[in-house]
Backbone as CSV, one residue per row, in Angstrom:
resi,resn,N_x,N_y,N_z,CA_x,CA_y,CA_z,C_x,C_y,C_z
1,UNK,-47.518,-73.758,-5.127,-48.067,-73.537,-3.798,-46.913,-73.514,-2.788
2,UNK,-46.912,-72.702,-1.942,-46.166,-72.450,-0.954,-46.277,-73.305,0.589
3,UNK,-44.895,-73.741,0.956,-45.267,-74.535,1.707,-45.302,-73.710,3.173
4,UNK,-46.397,-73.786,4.211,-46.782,-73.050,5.324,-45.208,-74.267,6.579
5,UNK,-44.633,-73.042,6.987,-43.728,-73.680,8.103,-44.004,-74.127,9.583
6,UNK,-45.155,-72.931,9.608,-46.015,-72.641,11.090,-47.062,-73.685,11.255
7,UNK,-47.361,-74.691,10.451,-47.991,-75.152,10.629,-47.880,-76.593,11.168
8,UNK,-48.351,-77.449,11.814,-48.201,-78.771,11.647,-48.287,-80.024,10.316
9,UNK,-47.735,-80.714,9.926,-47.577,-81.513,8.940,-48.532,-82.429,8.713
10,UNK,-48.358,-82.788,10.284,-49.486,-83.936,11.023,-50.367,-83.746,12.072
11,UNK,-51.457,-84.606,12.232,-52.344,-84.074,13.529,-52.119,-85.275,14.517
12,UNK,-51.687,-84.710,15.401,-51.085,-85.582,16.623,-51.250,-84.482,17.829
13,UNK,-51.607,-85.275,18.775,-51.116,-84.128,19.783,-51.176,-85.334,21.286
14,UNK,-50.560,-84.479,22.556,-50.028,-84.994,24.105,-51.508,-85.251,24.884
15,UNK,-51.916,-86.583,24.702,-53.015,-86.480,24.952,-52.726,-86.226,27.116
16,UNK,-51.635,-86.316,27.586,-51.679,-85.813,29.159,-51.599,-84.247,28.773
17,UNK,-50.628,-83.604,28.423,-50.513,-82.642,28.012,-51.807,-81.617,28.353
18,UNK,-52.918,-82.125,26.991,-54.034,-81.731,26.316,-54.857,-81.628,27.870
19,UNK,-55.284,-82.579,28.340,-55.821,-83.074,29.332,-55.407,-81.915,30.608
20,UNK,-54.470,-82.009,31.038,-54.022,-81.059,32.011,-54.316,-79.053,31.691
21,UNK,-53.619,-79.032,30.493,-54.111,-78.049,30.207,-55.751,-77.472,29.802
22,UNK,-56.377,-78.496,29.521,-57.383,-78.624,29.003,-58.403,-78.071,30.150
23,UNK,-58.303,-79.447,31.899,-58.901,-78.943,32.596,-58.648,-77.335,33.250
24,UNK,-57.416,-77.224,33.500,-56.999,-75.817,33.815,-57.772,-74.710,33.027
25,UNK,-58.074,-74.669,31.591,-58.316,-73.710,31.320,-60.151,-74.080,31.225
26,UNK,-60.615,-74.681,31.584,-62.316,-74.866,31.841,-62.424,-73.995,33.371
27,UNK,-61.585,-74.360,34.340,-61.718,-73.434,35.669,-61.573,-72.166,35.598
28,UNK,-60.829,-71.558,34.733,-60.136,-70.181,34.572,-61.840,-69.223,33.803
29,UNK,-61.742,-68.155,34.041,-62.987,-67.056,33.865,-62.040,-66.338,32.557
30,UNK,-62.398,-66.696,31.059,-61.266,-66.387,30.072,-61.889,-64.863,29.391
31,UNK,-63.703,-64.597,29.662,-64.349,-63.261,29.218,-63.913,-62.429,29.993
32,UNK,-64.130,-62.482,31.001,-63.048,-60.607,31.742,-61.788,-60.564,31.449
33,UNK,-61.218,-61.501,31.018,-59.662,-61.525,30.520,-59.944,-60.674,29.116
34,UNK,-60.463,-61.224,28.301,-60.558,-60.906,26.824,-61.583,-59.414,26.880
35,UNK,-61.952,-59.043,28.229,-62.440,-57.894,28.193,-61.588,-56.337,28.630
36,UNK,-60.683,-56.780,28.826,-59.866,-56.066,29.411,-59.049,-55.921,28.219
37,UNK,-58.132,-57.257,27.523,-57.388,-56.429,26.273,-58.852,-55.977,25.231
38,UNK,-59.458,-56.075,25.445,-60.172,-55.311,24.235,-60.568,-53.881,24.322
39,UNK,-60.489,-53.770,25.930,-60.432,-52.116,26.232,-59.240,-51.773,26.000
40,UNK,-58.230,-52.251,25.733,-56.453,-51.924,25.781,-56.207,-52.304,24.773
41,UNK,-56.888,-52.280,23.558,-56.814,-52.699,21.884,-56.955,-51.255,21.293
42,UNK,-57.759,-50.621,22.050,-57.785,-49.549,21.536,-56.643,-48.093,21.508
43,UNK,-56.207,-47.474,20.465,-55.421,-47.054,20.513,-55.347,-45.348,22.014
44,UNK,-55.853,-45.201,21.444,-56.375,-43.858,22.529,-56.105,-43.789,24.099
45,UNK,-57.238,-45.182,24.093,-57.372,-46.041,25.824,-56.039,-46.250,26.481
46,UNK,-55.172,-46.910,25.382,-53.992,-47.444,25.760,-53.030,-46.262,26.297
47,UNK,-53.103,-45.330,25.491,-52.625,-43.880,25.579,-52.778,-43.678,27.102
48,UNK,-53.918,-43.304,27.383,-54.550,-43.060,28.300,-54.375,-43.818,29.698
49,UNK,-53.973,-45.055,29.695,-53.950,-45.664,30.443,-51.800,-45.983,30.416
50,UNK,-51.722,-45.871,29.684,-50.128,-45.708,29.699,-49.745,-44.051,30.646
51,UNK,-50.669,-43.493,30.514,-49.988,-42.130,30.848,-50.537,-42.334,32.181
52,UNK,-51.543,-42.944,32.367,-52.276,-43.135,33.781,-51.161,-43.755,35.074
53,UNK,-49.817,-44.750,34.394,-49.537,-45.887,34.637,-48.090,-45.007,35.198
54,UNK,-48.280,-43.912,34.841,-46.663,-43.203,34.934,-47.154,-42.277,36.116
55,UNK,-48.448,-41.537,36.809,-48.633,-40.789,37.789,-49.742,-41.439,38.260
56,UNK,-49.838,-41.198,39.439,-50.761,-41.609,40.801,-51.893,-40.890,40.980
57,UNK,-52.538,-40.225,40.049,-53.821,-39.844,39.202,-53.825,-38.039,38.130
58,UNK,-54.568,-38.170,37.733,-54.724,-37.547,36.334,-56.032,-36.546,36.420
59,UNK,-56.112,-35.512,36.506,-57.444,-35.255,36.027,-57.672,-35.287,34.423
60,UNK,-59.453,-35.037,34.458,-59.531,-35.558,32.810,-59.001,-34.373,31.580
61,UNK,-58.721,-33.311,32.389,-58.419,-32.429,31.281,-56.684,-32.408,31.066
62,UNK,-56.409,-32.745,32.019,-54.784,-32.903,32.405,-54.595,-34.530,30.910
63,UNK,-55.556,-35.667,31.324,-55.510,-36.671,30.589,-55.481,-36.044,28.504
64,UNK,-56.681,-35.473,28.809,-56.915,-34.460,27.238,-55.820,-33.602,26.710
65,UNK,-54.958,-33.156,27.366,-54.005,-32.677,27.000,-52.706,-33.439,26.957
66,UNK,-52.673,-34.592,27.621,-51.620,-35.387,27.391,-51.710,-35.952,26.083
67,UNK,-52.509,-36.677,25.582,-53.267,-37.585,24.596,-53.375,-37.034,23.231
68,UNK,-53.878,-35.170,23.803,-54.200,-35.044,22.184,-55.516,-35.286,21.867
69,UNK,-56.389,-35.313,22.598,-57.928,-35.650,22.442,-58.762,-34.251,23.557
70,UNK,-60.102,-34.396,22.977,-60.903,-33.077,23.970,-61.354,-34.140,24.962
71,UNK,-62.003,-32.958,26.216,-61.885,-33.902,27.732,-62.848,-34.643,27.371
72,UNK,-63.951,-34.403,26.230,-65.174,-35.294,25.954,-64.640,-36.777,25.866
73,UNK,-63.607,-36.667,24.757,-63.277,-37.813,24.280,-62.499,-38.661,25.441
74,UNK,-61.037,-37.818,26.237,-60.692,-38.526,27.541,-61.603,-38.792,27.968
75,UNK,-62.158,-38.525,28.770,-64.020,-38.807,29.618,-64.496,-39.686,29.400
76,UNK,-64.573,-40.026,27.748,-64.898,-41.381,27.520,-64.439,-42.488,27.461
77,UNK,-62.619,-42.385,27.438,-62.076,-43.484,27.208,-61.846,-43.967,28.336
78,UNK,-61.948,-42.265,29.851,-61.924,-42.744,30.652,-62.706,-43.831,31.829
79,UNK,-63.967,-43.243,30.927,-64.933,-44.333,31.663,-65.243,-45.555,31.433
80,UNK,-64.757,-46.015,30.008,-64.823,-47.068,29.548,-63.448,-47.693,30.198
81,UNK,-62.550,-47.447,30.641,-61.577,-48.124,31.666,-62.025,-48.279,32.854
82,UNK,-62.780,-47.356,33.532,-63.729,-47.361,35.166,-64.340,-48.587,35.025
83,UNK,-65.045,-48.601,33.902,-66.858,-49.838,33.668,-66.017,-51.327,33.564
84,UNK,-64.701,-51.077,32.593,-63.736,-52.720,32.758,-62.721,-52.855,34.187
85,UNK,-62.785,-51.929,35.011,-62.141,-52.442,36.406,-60.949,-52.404,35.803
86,UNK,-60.290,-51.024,35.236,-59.104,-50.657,35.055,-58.943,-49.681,35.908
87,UNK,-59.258,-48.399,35.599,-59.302,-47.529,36.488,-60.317,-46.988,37.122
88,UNK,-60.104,-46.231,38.202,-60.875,-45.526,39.464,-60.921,-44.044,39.795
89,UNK,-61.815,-43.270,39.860,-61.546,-42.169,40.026,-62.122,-41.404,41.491
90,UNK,-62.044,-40.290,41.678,-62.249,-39.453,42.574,-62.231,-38.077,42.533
91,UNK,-64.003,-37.438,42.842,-64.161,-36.057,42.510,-63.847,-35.036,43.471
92,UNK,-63.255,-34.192,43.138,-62.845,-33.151,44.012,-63.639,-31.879,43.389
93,UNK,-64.481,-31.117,44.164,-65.107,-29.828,43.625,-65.652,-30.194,42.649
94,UNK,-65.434,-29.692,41.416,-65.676,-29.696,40.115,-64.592,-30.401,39.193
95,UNK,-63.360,-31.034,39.510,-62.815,-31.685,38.692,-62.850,-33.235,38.983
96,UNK,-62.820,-34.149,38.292,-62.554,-35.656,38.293,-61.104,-35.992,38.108
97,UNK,-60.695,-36.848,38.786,-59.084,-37.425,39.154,-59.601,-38.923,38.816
98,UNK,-58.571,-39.581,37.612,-58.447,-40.705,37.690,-57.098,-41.497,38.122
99,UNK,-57.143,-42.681,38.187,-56.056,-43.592,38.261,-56.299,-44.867,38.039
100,UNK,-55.335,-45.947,38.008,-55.338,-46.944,37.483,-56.017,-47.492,38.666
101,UNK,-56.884,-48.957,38.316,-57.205,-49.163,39.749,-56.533,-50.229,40.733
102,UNK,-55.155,-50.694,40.534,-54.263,-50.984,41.363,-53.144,-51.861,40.323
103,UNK,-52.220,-51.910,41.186,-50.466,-52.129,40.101,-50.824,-53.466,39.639
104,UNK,-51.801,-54.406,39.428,-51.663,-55.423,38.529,-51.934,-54.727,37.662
105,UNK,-52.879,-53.636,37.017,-53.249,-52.889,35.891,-51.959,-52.191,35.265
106,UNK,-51.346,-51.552,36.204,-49.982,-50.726,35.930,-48.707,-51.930,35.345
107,UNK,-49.036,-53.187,36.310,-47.969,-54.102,35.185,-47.928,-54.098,34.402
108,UNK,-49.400,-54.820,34.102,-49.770,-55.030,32.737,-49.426,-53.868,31.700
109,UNK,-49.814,-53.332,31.845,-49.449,-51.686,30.801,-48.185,-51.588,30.618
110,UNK,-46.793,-51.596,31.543,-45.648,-51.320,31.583,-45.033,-52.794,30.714
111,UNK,-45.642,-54.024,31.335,-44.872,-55.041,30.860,-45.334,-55.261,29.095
112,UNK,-46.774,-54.751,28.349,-46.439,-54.895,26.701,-46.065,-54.064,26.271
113,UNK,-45.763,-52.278,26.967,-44.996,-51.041,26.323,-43.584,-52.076,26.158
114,UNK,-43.020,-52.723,27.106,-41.583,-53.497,27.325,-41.531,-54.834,26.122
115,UNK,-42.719,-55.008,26.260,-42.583,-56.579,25.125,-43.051,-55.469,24.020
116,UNK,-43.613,-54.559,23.247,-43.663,-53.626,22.267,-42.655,-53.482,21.745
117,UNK,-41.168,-53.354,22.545,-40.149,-52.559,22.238,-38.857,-53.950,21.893
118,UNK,-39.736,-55.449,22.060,-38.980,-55.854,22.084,-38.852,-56.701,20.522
119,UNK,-40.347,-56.652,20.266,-40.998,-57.444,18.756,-40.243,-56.608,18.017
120,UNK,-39.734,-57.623,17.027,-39.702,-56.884,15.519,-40.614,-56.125,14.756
């Protein structure tokens, strides 16, 4: 049997530590967090929202041709970013313009392309 390194040996833990962190994360709202990378889990979305993150809006066929997907499919990934309060759009005539819906979204996107490049 192989011995696990990652693991603890013993069960001990900081009971201030525990406590502090503990209450902090009971105040914190942790489902719209975990709803947001799960729209950005997806490979496509991420696409989509990476390319979103580089211009100051997109229409959806402009998005479909970046990606590699038909506007059906942008359309959808795009709206499923609208419905999680990623991005925002705006219709002109007959075409739809999206964008991110403000630079905490665009961090986020730029700062795990940056930690992506940094993992082994």
């Amino acid at each position: 049997m192989r011995k696990k390194d990652d693991v603890c040996e013993v069960y001990c833990f900081d009971e201030e530590k525990v406590a502090i962190r503990k209450a902090d994360l009971e105040r914190q709202k942790t489902l719209p967090v975990a709803q947001i990378f799960k729209a950005l889990a997806d490979d496509t979305r991420i696409k989509v929202a990476y390319v979103l993150s580089k211009e100051d809006e997109l229409c959806v066929c402009d998005v479909a041709n970046i990606v590699g997907c038909t506007t059906a499919t942008a359309s959808h990934h795009l709206r499923l970013l609208k419905n999680q309060g990623l991005a925002k759009y705006r219709k002109e005539g007959k075409l739809v313009f999206y964008s991110l819906d403000d630079d905490h979204v665009r961090q986020l996107i730029e700062l795990a392309f940056i930690h992506s490049m940094e993992v082994k």
